[in-house]
C-alpha positions in Angstrom: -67.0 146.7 154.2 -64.6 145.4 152.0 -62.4 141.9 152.0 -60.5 139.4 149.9 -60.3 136.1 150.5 -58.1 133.9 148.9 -59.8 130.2 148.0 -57.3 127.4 146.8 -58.6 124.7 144.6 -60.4 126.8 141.3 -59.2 126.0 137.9 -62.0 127.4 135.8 -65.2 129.1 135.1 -67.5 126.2 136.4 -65.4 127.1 139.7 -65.5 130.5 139.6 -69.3 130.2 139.4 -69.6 127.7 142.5 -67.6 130.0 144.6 -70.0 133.0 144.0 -73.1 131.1 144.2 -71.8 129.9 147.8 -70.7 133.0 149.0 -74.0 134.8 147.9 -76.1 132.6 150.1 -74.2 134.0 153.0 -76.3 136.3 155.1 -74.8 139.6 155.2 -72.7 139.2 152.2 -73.9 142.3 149.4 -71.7 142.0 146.1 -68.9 139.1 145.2 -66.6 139.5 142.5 -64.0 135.7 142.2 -61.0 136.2 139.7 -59.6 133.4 138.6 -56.5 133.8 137.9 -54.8 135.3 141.2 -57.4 132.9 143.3 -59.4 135.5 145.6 -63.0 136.7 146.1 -63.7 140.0 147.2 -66.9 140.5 149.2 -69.0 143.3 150.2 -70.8 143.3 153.4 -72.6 145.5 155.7 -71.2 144.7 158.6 -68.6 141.9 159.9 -68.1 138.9 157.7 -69.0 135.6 159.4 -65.6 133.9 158.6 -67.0 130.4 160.0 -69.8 130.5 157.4 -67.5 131.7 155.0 -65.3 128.6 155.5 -68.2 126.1 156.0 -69.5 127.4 152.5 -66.3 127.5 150.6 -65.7 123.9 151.7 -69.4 122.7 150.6 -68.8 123.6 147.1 -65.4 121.9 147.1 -62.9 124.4 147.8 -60.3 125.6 150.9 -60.3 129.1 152.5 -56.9 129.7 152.6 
């Protein structure tokens, strides 16, 4: 499975970087790709995406789900 999820608060590569490394230590999660400039991460799972780890994760490095 496929989603984007749109993270408010990244302004540069150092960001971009913390996002991924957070959302790769989510259980489940296969493949994340951030981009910068339109704000999102898409993820690859194999199954439902925890969205509560998601946001807990996100938030830890210093960022908001949106």
């Amino acid at each position: 499975m496929q989603e984007t999820l749109h993270i408010k608060g990244m302004s540069c590569g150092h960001c971009v970087k913390a996002v991924e490394k957070a959302l790769k230590e989510i259980p489940g999660i296969q493949h994340v790709q951030v981009d910068l400039a339109t704000g999102t991460a898409t993820v690859e799972t194999a199954s439902a995406l925890d969205r509560q780890a998601v946001r807990q994760k996100i938030e830890k490095a210093g960022y908001e789900l949106v």
